[in-house]
The first five atom37 places (N, CA, C, CB, O) and aatype in JSON, in Angstrom:
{
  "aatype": [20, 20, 20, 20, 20, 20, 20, 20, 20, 20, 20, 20, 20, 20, 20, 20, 20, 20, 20, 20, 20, 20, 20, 20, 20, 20, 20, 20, 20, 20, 20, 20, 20, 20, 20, 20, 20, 20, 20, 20, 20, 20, 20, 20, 20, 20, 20, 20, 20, 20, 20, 20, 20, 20, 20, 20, 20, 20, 20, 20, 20, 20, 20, 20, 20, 20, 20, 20, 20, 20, 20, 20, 20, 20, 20, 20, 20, 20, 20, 20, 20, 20, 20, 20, 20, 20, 20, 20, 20, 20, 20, 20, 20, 20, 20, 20, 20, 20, 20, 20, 20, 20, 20, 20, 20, 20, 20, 20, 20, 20, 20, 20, 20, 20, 20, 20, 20, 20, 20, 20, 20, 20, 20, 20, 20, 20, 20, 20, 20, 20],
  "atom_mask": [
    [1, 1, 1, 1, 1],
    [1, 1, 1, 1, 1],
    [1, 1, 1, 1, 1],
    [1, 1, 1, 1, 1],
    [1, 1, 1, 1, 1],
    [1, 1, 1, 1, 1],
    [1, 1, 1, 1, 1],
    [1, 1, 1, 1, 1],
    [1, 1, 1, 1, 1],
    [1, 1, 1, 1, 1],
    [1, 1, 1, 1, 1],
    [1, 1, 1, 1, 1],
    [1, 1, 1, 1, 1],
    [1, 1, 1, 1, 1],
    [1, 1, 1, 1, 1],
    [1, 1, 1, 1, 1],
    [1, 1, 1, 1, 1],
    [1, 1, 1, 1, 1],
    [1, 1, 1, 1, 1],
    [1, 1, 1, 1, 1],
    [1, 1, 1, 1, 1],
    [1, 1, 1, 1, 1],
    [1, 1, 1, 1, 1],
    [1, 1, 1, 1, 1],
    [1, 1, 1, 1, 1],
    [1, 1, 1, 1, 1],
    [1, 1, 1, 1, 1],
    [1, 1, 1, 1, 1],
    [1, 1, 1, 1, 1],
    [1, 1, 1, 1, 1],
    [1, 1, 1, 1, 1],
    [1, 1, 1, 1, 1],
    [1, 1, 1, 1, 1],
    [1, 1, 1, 1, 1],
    [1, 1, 1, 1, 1],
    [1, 1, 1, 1, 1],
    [1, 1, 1, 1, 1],
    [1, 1, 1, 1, 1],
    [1, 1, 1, 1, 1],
    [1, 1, 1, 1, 1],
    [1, 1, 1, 1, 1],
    [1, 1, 1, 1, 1],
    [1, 1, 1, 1, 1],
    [1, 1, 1, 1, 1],
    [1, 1, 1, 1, 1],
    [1, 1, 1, 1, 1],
    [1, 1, 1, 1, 1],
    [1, 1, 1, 1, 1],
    [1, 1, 1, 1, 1],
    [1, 1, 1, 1, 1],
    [1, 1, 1, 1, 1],
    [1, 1, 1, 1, 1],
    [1, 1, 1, 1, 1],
    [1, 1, 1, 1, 1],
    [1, 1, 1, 1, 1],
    [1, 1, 1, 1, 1],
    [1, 1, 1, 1, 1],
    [1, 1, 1, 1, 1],
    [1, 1, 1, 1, 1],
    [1, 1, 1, 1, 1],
    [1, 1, 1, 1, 1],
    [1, 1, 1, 1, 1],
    [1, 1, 1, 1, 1],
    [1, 1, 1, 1, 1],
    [1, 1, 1, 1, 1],
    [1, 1, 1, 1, 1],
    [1, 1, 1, 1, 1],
    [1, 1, 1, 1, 1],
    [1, 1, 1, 1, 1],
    [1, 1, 1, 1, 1],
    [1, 1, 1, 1, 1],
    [1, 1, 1, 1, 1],
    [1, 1, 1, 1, 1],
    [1, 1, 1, 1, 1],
    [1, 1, 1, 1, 1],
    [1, 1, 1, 1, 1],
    [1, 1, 1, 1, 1],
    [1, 1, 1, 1, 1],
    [1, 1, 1, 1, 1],
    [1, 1, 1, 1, 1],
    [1, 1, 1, 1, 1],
    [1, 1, 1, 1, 1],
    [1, 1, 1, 1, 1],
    [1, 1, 1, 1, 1],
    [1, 1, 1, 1, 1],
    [1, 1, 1, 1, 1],
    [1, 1, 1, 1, 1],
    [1, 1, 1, 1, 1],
    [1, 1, 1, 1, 1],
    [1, 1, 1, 1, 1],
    [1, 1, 1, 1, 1],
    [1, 1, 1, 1, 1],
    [1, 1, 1, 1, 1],
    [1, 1, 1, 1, 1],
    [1, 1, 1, 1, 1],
    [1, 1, 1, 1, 1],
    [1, 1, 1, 1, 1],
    [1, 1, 1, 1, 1],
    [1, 1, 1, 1, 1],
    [1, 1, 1, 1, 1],
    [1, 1, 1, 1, 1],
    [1, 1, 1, 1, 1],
    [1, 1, 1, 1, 1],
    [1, 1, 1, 1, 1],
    [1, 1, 1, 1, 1],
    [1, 1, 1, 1, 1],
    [1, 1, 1, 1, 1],
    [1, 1, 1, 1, 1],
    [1, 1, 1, 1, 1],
    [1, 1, 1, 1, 1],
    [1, 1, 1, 1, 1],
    [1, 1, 1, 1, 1],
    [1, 1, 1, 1, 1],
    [1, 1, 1, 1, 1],
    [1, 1, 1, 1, 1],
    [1, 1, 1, 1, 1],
    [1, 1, 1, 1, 1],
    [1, 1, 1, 1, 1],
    [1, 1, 1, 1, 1],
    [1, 1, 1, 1, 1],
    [1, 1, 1, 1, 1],
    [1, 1, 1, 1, 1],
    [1, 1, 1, 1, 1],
    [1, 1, 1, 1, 1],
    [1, 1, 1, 1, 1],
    [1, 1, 1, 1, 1],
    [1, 1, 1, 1, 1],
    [1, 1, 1, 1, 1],
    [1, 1, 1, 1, 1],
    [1, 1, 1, 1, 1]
  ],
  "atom_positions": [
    [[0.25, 13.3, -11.66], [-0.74, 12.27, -11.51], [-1.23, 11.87, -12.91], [-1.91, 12.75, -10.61], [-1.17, 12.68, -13.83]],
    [[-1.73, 10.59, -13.08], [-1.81, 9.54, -14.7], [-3.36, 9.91, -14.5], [-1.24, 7.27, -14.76], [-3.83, 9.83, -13.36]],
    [[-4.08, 10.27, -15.46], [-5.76, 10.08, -15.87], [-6.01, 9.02, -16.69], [-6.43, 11.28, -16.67], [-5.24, 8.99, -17.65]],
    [[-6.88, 8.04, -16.66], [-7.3, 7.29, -18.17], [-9.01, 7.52, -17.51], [-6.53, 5.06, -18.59], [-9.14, 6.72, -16.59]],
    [[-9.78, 8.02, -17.63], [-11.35, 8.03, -18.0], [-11.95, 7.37, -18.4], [-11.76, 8.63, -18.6], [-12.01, 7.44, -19.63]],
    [[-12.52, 6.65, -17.97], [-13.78, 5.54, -18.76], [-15.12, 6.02, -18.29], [-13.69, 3.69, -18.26], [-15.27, 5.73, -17.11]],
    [[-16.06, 6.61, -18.77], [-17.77, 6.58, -18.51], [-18.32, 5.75, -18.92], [-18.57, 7.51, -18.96], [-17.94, 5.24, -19.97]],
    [[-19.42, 5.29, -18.25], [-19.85, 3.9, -18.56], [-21.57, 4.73, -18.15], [-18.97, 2.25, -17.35], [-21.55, 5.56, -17.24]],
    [[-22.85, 4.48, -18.8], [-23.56, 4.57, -18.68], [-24.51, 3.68, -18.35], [-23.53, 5.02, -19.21], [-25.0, 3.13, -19.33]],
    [[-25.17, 3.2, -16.82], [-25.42, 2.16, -16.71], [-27.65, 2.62, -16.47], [-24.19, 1.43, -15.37], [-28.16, 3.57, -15.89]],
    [[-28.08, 1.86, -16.95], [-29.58, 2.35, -16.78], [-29.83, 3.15, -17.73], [-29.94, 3.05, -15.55], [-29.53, 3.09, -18.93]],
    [[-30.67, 4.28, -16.85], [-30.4, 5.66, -17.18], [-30.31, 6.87, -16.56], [-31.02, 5.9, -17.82], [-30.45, 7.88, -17.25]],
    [[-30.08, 6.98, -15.29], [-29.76, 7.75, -14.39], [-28.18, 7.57, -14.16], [-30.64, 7.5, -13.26], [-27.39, 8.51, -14.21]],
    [[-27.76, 6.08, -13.85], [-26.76, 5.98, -12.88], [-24.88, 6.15, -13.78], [-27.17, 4.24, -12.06], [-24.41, 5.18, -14.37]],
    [[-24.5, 6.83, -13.73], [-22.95, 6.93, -14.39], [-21.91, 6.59, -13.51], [-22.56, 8.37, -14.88], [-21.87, 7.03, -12.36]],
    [[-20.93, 5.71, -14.04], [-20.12, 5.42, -13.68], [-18.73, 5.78, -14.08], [-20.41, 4.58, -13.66], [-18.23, 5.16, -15.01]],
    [[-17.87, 6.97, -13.31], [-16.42, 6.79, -13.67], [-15.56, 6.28, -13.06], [-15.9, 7.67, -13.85], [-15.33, 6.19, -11.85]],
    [[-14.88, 5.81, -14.23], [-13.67, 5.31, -13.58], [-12.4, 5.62, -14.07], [-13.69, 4.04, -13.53], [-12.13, 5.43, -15.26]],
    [[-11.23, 6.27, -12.93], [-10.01, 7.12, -13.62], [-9.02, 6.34, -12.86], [-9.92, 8.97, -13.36], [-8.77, 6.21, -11.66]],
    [[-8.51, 5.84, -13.98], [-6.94, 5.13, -13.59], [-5.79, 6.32, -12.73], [-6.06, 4.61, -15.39], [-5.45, 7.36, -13.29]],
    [[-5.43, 6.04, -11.7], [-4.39, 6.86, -10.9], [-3.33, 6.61, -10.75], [-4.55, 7.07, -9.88], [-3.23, 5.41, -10.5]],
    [[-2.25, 7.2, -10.75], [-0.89, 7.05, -10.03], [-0.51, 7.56, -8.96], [0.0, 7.38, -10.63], [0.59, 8.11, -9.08]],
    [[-1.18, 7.64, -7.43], [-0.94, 7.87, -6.2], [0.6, 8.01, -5.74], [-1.6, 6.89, -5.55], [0.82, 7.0, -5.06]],
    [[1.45, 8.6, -5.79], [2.69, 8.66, -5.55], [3.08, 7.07, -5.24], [2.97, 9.72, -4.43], [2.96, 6.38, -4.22]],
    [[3.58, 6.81, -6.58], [3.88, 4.88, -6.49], [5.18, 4.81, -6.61], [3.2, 3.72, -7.83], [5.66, 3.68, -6.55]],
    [[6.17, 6.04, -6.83], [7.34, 6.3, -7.67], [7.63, 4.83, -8.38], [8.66, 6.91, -6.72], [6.74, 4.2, -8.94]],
    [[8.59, 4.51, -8.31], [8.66, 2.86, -9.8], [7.96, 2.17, -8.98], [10.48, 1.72, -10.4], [8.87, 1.34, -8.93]],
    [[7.07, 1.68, -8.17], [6.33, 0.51, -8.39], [4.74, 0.66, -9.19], [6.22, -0.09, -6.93], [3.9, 1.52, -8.95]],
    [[4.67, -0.15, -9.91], [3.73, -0.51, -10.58], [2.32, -0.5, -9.51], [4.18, -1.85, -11.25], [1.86, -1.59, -9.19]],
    [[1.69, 0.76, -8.99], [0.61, 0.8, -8.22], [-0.56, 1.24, -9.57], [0.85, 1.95, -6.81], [-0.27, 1.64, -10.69]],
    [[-1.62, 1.04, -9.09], [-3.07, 1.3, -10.22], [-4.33, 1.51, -8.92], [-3.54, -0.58, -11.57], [-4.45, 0.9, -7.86]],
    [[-5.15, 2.58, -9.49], [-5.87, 3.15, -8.52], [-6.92, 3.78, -9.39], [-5.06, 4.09, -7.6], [-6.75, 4.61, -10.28]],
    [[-8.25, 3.14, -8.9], [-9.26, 4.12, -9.25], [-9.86, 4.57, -9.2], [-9.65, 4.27, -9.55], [-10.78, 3.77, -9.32]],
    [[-10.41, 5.77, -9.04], [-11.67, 6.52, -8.55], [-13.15, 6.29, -9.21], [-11.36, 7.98, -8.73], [-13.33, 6.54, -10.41]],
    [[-14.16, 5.81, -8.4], [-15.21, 5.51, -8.9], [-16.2, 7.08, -8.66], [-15.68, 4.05, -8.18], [-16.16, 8.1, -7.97]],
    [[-16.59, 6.79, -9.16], [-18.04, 7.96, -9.02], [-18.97, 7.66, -9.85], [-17.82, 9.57, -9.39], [-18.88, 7.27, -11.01]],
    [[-20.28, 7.92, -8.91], [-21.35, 7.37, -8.98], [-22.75, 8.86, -9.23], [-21.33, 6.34, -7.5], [-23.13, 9.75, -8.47]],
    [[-23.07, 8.56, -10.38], [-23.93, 10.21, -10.78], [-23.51, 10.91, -10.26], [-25.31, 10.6, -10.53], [-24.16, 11.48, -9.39]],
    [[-21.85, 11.32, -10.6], [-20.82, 12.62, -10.04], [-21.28, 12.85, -8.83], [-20.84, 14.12, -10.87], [-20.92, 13.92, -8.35]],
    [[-22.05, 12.08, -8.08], [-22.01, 12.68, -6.61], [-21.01, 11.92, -5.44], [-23.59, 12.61, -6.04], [-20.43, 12.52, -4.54]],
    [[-20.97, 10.39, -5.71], [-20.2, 9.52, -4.86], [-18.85, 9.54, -5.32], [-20.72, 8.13, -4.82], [-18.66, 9.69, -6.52]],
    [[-17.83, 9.4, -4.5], [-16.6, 9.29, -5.42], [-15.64, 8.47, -3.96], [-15.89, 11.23, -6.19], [-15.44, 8.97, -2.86]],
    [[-15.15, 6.94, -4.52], [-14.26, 6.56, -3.86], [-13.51, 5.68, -4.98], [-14.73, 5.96, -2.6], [-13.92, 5.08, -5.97]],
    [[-11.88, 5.92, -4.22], [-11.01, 5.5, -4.82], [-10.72, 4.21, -4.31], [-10.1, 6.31, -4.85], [-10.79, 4.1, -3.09]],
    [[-10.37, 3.07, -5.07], [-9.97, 1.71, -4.99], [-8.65, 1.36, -5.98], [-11.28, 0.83, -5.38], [-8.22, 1.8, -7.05]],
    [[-8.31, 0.5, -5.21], [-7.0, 0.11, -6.07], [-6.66, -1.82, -5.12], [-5.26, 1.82, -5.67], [-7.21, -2.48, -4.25]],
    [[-5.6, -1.94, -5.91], [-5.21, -3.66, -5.5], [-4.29, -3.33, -4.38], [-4.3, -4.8, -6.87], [-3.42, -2.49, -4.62]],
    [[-4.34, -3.81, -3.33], [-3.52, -3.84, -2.34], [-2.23, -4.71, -2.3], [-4.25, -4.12, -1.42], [-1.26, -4.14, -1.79]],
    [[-2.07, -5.8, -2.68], [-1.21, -6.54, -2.68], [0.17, -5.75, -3.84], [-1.98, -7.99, -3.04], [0.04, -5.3, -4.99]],
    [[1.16, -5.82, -3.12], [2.4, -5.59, -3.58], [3.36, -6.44, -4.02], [2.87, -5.07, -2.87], [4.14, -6.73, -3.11]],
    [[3.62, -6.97, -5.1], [4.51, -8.22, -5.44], [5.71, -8.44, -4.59], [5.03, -8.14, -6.86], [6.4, -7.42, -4.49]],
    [[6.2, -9.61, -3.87], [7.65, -9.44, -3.13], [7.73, -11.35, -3.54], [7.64, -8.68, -0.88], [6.91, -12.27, -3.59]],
    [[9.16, -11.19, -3.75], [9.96, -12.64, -4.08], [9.79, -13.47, -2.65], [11.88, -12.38, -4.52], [9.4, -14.63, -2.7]],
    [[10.08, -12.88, -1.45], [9.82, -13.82, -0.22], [9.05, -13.11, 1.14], [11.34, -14.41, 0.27], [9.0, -13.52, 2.3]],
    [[8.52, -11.97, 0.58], [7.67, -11.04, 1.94], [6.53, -11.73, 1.36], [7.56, -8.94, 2.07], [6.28, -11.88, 0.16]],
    [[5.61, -12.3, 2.78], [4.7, -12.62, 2.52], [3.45, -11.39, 2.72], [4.7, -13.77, 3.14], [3.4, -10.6, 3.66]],
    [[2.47, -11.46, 1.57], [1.18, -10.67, 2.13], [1.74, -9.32, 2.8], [0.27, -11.64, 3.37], [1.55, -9.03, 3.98]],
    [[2.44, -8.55, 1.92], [2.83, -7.1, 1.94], [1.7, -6.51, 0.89], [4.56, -6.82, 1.42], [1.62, -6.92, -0.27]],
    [[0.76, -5.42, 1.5], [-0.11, -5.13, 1.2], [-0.49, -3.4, 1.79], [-0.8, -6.25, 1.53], [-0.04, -2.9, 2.82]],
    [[-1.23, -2.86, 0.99], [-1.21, -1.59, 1.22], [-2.86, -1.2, 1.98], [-0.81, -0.86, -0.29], [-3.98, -1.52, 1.6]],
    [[-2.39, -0.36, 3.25], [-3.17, -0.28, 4.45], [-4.52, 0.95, 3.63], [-1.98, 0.42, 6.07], [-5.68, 0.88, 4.04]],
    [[-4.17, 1.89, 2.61], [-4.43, 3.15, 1.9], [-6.45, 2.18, 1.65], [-2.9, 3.6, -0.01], [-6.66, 1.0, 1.36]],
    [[-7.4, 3.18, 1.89], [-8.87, 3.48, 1.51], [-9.74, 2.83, 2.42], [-9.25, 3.02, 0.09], [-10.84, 2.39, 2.1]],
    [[-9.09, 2.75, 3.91], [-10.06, 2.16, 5.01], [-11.2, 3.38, 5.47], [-9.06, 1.62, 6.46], [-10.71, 4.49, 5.28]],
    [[-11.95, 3.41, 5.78], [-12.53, 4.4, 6.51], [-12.52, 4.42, 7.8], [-13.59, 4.51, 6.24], [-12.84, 3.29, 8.17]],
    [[-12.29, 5.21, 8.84], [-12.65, 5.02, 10.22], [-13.5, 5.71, 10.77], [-11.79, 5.11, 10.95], [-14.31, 6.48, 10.26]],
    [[-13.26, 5.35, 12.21], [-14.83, 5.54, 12.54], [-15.43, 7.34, 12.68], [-15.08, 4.65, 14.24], [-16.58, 7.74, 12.88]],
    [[-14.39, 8.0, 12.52], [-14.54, 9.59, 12.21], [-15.05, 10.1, 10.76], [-13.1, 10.25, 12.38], [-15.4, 11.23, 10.43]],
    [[-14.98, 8.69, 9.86], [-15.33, 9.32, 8.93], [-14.19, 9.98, 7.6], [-16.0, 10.21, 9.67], [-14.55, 10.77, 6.72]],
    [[-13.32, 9.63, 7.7], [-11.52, 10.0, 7.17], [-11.4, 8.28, 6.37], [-9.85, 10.34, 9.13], [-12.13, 7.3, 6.53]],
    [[-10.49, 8.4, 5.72], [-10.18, 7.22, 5.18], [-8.6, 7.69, 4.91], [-11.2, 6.74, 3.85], [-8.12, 8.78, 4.63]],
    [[-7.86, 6.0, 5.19], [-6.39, 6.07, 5.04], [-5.67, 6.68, 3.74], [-5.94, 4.74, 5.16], [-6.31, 6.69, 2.69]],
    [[-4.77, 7.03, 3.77], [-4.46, 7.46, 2.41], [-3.81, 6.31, 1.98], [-3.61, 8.77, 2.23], [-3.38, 5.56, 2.85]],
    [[-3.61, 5.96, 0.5], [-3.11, 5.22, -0.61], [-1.32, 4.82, -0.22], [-3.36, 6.29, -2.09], [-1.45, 4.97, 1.0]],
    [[-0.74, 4.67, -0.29], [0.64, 4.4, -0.52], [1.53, 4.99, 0.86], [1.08, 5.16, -2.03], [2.67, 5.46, 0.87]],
    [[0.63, 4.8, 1.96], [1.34, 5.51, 3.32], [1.34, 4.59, 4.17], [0.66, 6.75, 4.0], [2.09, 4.95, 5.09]],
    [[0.75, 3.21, 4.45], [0.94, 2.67, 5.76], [1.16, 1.22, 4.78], [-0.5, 2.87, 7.12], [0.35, 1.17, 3.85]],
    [[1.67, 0.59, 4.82], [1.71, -1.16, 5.02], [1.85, -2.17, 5.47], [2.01, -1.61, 4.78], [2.03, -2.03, 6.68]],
    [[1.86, -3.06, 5.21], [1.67, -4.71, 6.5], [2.13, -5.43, 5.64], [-0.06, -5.51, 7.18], [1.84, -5.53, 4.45]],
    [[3.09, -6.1, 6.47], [3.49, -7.52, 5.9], [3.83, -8.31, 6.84], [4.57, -7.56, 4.97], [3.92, -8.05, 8.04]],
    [[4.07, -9.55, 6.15], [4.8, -10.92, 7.27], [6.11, -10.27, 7.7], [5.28, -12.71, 6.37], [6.35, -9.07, 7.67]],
    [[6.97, -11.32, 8.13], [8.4, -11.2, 8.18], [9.34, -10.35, 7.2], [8.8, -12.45, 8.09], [8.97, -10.41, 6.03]],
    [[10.66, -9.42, 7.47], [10.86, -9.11, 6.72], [12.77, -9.36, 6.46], [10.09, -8.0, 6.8], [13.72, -8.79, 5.92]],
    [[12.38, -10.83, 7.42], [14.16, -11.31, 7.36], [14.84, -12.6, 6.1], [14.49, -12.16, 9.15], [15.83, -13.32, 5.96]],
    [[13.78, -12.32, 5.52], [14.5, -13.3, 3.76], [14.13, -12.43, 2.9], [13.71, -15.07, 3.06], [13.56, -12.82, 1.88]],
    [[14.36, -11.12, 3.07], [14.5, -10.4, 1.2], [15.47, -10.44, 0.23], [14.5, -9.0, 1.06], [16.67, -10.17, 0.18]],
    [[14.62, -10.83, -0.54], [15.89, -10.75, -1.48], [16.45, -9.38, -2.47], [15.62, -11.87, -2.46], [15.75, -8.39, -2.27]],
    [[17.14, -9.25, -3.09], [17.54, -8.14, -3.85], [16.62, -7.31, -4.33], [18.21, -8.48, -4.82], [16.63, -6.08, -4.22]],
    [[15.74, -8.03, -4.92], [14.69, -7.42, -5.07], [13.57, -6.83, -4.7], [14.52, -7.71, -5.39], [12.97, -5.93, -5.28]],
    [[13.2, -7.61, -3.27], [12.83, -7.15, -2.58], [12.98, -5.75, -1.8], [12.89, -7.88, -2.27], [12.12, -5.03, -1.29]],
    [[14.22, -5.65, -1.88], [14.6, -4.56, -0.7], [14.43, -3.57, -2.08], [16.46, -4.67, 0.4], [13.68, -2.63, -1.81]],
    [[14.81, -3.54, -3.17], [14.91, -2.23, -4.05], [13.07, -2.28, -4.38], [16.23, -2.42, -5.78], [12.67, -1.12, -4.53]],
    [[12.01, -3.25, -4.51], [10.93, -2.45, -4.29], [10.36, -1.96, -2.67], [9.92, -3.22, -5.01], [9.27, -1.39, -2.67]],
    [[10.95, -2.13, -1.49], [10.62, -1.6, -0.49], [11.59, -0.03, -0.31], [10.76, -2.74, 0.57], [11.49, 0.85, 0.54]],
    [[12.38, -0.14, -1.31], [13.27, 1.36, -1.35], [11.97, 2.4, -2.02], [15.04, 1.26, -2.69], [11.63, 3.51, -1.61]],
    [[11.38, 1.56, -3.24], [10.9, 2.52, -3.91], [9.6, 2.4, -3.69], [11.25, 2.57, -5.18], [8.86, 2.59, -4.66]],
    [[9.04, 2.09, -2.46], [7.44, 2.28, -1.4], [7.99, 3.4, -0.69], [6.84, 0.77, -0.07], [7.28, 4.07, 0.06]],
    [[9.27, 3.65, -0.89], [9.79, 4.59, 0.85], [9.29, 5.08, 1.91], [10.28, 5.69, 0.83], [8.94, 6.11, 2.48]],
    [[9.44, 3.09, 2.02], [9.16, 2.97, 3.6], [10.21, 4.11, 4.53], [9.56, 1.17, 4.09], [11.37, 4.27, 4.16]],
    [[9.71, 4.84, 5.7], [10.09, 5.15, 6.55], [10.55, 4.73, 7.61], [9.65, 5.56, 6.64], [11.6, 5.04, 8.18]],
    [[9.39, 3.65, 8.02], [9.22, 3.38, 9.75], [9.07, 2.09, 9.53], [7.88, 4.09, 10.76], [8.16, 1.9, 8.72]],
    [[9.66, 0.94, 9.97], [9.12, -0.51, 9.9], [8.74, -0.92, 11.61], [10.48, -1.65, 9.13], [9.77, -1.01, 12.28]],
    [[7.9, -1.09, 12.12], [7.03, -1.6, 13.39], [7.82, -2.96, 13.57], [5.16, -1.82, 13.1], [7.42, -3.66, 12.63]],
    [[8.52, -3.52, 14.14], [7.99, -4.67, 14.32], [7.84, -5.43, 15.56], [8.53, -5.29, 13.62], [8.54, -5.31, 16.56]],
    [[7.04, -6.06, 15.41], [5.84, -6.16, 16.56], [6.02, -7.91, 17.33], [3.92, -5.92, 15.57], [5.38, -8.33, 18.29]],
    [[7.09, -8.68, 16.55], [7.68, -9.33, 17.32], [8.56, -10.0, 18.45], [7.67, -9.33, 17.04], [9.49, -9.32, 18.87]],
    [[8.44, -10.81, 18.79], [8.97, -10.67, 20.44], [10.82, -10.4, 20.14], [8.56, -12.61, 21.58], [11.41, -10.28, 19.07]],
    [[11.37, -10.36, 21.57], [12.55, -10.17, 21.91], [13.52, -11.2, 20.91], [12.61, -10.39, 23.47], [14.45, -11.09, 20.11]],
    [[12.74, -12.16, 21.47], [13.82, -13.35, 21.01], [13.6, -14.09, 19.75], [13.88, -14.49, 22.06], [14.51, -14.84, 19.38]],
    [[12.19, -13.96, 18.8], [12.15, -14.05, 17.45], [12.88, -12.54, 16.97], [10.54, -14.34, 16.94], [13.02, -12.48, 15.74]],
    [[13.35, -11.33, 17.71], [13.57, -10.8, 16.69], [15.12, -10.96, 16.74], [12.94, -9.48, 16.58], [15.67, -10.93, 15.64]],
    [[15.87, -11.1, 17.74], [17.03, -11.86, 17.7], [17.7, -12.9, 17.29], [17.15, -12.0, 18.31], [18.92, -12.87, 17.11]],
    [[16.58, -14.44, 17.01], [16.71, -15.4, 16.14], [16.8, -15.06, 14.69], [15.74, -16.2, 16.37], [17.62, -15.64, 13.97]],
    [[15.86, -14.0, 14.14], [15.87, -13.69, 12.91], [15.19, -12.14, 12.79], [15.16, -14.84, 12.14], [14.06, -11.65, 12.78]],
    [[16.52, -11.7, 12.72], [16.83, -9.85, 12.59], [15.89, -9.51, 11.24], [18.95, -9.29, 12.17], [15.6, -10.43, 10.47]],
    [[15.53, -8.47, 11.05], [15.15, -7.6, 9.52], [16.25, -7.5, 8.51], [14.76, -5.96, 9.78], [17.21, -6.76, 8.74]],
    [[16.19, -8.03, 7.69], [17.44, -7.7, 6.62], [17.19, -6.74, 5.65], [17.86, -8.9, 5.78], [17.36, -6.96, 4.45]],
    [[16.81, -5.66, 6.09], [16.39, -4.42, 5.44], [17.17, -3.39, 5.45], [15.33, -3.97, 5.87], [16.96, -2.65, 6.42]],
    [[18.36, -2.92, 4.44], [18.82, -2.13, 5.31], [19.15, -0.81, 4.5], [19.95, -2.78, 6.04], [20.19, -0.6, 3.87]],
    [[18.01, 0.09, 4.63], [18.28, 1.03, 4.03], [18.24, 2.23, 5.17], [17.41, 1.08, 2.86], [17.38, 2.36, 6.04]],
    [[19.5, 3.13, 4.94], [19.91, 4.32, 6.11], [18.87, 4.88, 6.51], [20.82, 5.5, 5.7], [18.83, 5.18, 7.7]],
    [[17.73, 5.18, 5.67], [16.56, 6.11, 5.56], [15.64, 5.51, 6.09], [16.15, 6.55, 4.31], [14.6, 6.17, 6.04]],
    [[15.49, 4.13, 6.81], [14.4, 3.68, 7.23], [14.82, 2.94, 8.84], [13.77, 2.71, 6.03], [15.76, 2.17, 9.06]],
    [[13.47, 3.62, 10.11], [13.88, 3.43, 11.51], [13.32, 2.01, 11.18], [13.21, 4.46, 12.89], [12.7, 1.63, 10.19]],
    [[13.86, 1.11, 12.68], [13.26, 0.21, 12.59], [12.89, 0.42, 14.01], [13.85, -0.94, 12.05], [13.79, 0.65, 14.82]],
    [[11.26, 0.36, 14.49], [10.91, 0.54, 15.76], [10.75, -1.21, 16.12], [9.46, 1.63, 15.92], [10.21, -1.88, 15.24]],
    [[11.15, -1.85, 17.25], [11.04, -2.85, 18.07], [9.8, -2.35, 19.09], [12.49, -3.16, 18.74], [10.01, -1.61, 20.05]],
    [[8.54, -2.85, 18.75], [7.84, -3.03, 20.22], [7.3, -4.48, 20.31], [6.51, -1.94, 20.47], [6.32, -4.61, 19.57]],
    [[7.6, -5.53, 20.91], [7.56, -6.72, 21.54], [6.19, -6.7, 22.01], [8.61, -6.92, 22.61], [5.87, -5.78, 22.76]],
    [[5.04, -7.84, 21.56], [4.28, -7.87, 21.64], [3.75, -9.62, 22.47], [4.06, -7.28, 20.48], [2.57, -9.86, 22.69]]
  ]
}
């Protein structure tokens, strides 16, 4: 894991850190930081959006809280549009998110008009028709 530290002294009570992270991003360019607030608060933030040549709004699901009180982890769930125009590039940064499981949640016959062109051995593709 990457550290960069910044303290920032704001007032005079209130401190602010902030530590640059590398959340298991393997080569993609992810950035993540943990805030803490007079060393007692501490949540991590980072940019969600993932660069792709033709996936639209592929974005990372990681620092929601729910209603238990848990928050998602970083670099484990994602969402995107369609994923049947990738291009080369595309697919080698969705190799190196390693994706597992792709959902997709479109009907029978959009997913038959236009299949996933994703095709790496290591990743299921679940069909549930919505």
């Amino acid at each position: 894991m990457y550290f960069t530290t910044i303290k920032i002294k704001i007032q005079q009570l209130l401190y602010l850190i902030i530590s640059n992270l590398q959340l298991n991003c393997r080569k993609i360019n992810c950035k993540y930081f943990l805030l803490s607030f007079n060393d007692k608060y501490y949540q991590t933030v980072g940019a969600r959006s993932v660069f792709m040549d033709n996936v639209q709004n592929l974005r990372d699901m990681g620092g929601y809280s729910s209603n238990h009180n848990r928050i998602t982890r970083w670099g484990k769930i994602f969402r995107s549009g369609q994923l049947t125009e990738l291009s080369e590039w595309d697919s080698i940064r969705m190799d190196n998110l390693a994706i597992k499981t792709i959902i997709d949640l479109r009907s029978i016959e959009e997913a038959e008009a236009s299949p996933i062109k994703y095709n790496n051995p290591n990743t299921n593709i679940i069909s549930i028709p919505v």
